[in-house]
N, C-alpha and C positions, 0 to 999 in steps of 0.2 A: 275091594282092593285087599291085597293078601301083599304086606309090605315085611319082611323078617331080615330083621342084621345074621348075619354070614360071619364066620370066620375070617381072619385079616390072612393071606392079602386075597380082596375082591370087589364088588363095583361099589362105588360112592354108594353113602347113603342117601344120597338127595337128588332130587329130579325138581327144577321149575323152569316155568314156561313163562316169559318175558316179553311184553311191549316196549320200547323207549321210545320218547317225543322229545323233539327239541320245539321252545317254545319264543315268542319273546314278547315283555310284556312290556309295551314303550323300548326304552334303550337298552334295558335288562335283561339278558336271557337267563331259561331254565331248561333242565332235562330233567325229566320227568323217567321213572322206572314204573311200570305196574307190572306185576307180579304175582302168579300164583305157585305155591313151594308144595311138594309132599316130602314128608321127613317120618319115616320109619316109628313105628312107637318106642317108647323108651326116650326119647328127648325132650327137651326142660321146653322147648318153643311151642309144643304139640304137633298131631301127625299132620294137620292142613291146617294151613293157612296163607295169608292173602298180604301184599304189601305194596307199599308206596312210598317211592324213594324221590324229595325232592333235591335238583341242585341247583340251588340259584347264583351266579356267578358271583365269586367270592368278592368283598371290599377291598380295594385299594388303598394303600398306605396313603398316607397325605404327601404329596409332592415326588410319589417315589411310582413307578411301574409293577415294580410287584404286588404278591397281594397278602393279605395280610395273616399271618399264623395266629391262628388263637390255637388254645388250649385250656384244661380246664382251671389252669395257672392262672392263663393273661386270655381271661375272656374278650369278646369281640367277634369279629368275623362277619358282622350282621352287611346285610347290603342293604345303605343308607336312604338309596331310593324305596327300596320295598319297608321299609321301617315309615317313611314317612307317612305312608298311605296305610299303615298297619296290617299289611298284605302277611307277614307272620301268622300272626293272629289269625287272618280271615282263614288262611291256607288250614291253618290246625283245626279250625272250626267246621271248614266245608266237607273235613275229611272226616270229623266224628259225628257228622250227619249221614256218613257212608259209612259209620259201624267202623272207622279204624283210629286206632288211638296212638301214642307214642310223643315223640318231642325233636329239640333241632338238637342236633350232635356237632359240638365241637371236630376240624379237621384242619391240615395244614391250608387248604383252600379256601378257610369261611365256614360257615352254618351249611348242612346239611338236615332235610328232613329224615324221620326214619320212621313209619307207620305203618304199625300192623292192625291184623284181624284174624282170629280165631276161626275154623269152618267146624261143624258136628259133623260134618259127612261131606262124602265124596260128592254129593248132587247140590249141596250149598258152594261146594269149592267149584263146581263146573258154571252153574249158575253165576259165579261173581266176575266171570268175563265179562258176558254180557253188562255189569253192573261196572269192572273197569273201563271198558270202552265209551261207555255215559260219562265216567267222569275225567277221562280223559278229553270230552269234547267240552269241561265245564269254562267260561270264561275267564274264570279267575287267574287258569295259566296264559291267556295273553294268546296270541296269534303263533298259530301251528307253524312253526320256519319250514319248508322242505329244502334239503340237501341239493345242490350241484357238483 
């Protein structure tokens, strides 16, 4: 791959290739991103790499409809069901068995996942399809919703 930044104005520096799943794990949905990125040399991320983006539906206020804003002020955001069964945890663990690392990010929705992975080469990044698509079928995300 021959990837060079260009003079401004001209095409983005980034190209990725995306699957999304919705998911539901009992009562609780999630959407799932896997992701693989190429990004030009010269950036702090590196030129390949691989990711997984989870969203598990954010907490609800106690007694109220909306949901709850954390920040990294007024932490929170966690979904109460997935906390009790320490589904967190397992989620962050099943992912660094798959080489990807990161943490849950604060957002006005709840907790979000945000997990990467480094590739040496163009043939480790084509390869890590095949390895998103295994962990996309892993049970941990609960039963694959399909859309109507």
């Amino acid at each position: 791959m021959g990837f060079e930044r260009q003079p401004r104005p001209s095409w983005s520096y980034r190209a990725h290739f995306e699957t999304g799943h919705a998911y539901a794990l009992g009562r609780v949905k999630l959407r799932v991103a896997f992701t693989v990125h190429v990004v030009p040399p010269g950036h702090d991320d590196g030129v390949l790499t691989s990711s997984v983006t989870v969203w598990p539906t954010g907490r609800k206020r106690p007694g109220g409809a909306s949901l709850w804003r954390a920040s990294p002020k007024r932490p929170g955001g966690w979904n109460s069901r997935l906390q009790q069964v320490d589904w967190y945890r397992s989620c962050a663990s099943l992912l660094r068995t798959y080489g990807y690392h990161g943490k849950w990010r604060h957002s006005p929705s709840g907790r979000f996942g945000d997990f990467w992975k480094k590739h040496r080469d163009s043939k480790s990044l084509a390869g890590e399809v095949a390895v998103l698509e295994q962990l996309s079928r892993e049970k941990l995300w609960g039963r694959r919703r399909t859309r109507r």
